[in-house]
N, C-alpha and C positions, 0 to 999 in steps of 0.2 A: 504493500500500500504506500502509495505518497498521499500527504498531506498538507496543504498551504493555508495557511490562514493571515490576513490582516488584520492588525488589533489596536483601535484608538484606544489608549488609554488615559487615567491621571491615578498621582498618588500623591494624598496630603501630606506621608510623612514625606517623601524625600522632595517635592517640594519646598515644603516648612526649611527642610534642613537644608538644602541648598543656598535658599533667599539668607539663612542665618549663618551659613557660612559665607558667602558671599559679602553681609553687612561687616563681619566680625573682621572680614580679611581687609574692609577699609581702615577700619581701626589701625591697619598698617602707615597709612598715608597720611593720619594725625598724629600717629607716634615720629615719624619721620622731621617734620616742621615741629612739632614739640624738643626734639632734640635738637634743632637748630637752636630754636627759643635756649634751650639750656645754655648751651653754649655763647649765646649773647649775653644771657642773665651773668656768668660766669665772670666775662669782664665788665658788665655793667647793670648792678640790680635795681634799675628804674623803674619806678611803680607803672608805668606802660607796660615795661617786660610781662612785670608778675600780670597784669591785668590780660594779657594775651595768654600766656601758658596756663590760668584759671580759665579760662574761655575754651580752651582747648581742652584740657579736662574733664569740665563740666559737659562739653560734646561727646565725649568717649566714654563719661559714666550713663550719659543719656541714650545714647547707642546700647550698650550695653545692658542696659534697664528696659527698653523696647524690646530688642532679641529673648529676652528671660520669659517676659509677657508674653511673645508670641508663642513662643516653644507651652506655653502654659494655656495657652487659650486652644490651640490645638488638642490637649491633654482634655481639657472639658468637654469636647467632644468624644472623644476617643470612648473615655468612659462610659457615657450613654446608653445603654442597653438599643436604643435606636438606631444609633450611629449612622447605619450603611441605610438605614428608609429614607435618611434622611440626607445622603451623603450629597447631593446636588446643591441644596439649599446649604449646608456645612460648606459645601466649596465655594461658594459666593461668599460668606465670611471672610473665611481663610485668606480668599484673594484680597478682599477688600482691606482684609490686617495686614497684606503683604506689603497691599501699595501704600499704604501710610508710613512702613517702617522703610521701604526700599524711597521714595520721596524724603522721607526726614532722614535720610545716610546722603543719599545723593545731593540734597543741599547742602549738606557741612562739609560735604568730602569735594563738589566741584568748585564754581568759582573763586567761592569765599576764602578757599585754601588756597587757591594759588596765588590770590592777590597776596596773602598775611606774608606766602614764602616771598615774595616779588620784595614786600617792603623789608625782610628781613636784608633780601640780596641789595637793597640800596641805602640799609643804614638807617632807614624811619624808624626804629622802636630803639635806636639807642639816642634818647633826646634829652636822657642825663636828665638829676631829680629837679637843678634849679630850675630847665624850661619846662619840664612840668608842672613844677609848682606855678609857674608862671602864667600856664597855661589855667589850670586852675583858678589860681587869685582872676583870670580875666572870666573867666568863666562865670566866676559868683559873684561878680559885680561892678569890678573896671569897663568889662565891653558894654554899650548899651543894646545890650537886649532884651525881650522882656521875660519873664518866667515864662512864657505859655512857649518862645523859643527855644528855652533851654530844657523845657517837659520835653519838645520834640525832638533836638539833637540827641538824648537820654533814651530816648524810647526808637533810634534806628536800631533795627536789631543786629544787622551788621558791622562786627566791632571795626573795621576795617575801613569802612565806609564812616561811618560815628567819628574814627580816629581822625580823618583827610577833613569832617567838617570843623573840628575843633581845630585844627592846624588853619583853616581857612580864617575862621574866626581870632585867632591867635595874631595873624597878619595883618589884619587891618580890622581895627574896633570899629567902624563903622558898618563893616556889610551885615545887610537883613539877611535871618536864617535862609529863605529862596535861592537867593544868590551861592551866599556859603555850599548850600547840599550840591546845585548846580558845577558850580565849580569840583564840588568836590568828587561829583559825580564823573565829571571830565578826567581828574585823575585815576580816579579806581579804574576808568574802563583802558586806560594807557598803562597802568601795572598789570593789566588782564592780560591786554594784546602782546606783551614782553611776555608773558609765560605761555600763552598758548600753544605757540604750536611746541614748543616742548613738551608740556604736559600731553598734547594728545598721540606724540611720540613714546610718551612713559606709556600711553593706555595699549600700545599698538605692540608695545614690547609684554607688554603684562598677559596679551590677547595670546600672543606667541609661545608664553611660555605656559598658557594653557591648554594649546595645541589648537590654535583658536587661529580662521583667518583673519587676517586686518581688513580685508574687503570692507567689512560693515565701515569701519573710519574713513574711508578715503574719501569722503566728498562731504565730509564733517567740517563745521568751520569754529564750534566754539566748543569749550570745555564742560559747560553744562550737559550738554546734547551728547558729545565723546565718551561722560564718563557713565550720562545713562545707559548707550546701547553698550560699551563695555561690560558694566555691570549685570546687563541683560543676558549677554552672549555668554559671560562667565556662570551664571547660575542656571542657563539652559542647559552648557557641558555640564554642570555639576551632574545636575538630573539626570542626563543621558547615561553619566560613568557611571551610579548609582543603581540607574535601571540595569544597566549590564553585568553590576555585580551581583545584583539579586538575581537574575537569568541566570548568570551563572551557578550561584550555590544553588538555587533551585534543579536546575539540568542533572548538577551531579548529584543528589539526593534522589533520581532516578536511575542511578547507576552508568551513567554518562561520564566519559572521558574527556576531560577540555585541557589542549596544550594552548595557553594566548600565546607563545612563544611565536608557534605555530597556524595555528588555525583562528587566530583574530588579527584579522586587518580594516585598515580605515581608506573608504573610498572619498577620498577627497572630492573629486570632483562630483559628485552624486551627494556629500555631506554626510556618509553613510557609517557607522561599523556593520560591519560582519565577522559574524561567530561559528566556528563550525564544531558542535560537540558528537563524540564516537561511542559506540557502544563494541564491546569484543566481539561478538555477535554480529555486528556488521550493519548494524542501522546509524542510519544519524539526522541530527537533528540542527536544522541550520537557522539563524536568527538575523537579521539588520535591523538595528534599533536607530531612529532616525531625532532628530532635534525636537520636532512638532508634536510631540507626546503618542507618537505611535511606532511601531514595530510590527513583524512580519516573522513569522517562524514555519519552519515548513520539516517535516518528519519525513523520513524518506526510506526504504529498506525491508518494511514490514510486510505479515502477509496478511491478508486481509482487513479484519478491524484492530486489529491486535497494536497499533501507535493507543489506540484510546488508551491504553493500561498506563502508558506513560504520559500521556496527552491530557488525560481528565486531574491526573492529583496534581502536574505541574502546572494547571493552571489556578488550582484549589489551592498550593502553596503562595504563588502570588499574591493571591488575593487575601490571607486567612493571614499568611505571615510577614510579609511585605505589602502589602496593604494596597497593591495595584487594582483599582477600579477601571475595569472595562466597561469602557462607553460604548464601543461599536466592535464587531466581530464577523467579516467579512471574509468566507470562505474562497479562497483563489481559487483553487481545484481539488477534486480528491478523486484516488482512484483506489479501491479497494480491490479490485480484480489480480493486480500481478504491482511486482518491485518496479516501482518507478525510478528513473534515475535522470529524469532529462530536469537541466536547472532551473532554480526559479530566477525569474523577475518579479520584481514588486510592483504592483501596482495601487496609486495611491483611485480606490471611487471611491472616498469617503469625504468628497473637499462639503465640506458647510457645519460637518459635526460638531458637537462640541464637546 
């Protein structure tokens, strides 16, 4: 018997855990400009320093504190006696807690960060205690502006942007808050444009060393937008390697033979893996797990119905123990009659599913 099947799927847990790997591995990119900051504090502990390296901290315990929630609000489900009746309406959650914490990483970890390293590379946070105290005393009452200006410069949430209006104001006691943010606005987007295309260099090197093309960057123009589909592209592979390890343990718990040494390659141009697991016996069982939340397995070597023996509980382990929910189940071909051996292609008729 040969056997083909296509299989849209999803799975909360390695989803969840992918998006939480992915957030935790930005934490890398804060610790980075933190250690810069260290190093400036080092020869110069200006309460700007400490006020930037607090800001940064506080981003990375707040990262942090989001990741925990999530991993937990997943668990609330899990538990349910309902869980899988309900697993459609749970995955609308899930998504919608993904996108607040991947949004609240991807704000602290794009622009904002490259601007803080840009000033660091030009010397703005070492302004040494007497100009800021300077900057201060104008602040509370040399410059004329009114409180309802200095609620607003206090309340940009941008320390970077906050920092260029105070320095605006600094310079000349006259300009009204409009003017200052303007201006100030003028600068932050010029310490932007100095890091850009570096930084979407660092994403393209990051994309590479996840075995990831750089395609998706190449007609990216700013660092917000780079580090979204990066971080996109990085927690899709997560999920694909993930699904393929659970394929795997699963296969061999059938008494399946898998050399990846051997018998797993990546078809790049197609964006594909492929797996090929052996039985002593002489059957096999072949897989390509694709980005889009689907894969394709196809059993091959058997005589008659005799793949279902392996076919029915490998799919019951997914689901029961890796927790792969099959959306759609789309039979290629099957032939029960004699050993089939002619190879498979994939075919995707599933496009609209969800």
């Amino acid at each position: 018997m040969s056997h083909q099947v296509a299989i849209s799927y999803n799975s909360l847990t390695i989803q969840v855990k992918a998006q939480c790997d992915t957030a935790v591995h930005s934490l890398c990119a804060i610790d980075k400009v933190l250690d810069r900051i260290h190093k400036t504090a080092s020869k110069l502990e200006s309460e700007k320093v400490v006020e930037y390296e607090n800001y940064l901290v506080n981003a990375k315990n707040e990262i942090t504190r989001r990741i925990e929630d999530f991993k937990a609000y997943l668990e609330t489900f899990k538990n349910k006696s309902d869980y899988s009746a309900t697993y459609q309406q749970t995955k609308q959650q899930i998504d919608r807690k993904a996108a607040e914490l991947t949004n609240f990483v991807n704000d602290l970890t794009g622009s904002k960060l490259a601007v803080i390293d840009q000033m660091i590379n030009e010397g703005l946070l070492n302004v040494g205690n007497s100009v800021t105290e300077s900057m201060i005393n104008k602040i509370n009452g040399v410059v004329s502006l009114s409180s309802d200006a200095i609620n607003k410069i206090n309340q940009i949430d941008d320390i970077s942007l906050r920092e260029l209006v105070y320095r605006e104001i600094l310079n000349d006691n006259n300009i009204s808050f409009d003017a200052a943010l303007k201006n100030a606005q003028d600068e932050y987007d010029k310490l932007l444009g100095k890091k850009t295309e570096q930084v979407i260099e660092e994403y393209k090197e990051e994309l590479k060393s996840n075995g990831i093309s750089t395609e998706v960057l190449d007609k990216v123009k700013t660092i917000d937008e780079a580090n979204a589909i990066a971080n996109e592209a990085i927690a899709d592979e997560k999920i694909r390697k993930e699904t393929l390890r659970v394929i795997i343990k699963a296969i061999k718990d059938r008494g399946f033979i898998v050399d990846t040494k051997k018998n797993l390659k990546i078809d790049k141009e197609r964006n594909i893996v492929k797996l090929v697991a052996l039985k002593a016996s002489g059957q096999t069982a072949e897989f390509e797990i694709q980005l889009n939340g689907k894969f394709m397995y196809h059993f091959d070597g058997y005589e008659g119905l005799a793949c279902n023996k392996d076919i029915t509980p490998f799919m019951e382990d997914l689901k029961n123990i890796y927790d792969i929910n099959v959306l759609h189940e789309e039979v290629q071909w099957s032939n029960p009659d004699k050993i089939q051996t002619q190879k498979y292609q994939y075919v995707n008729k599933n496009k609209g599913t969800n």
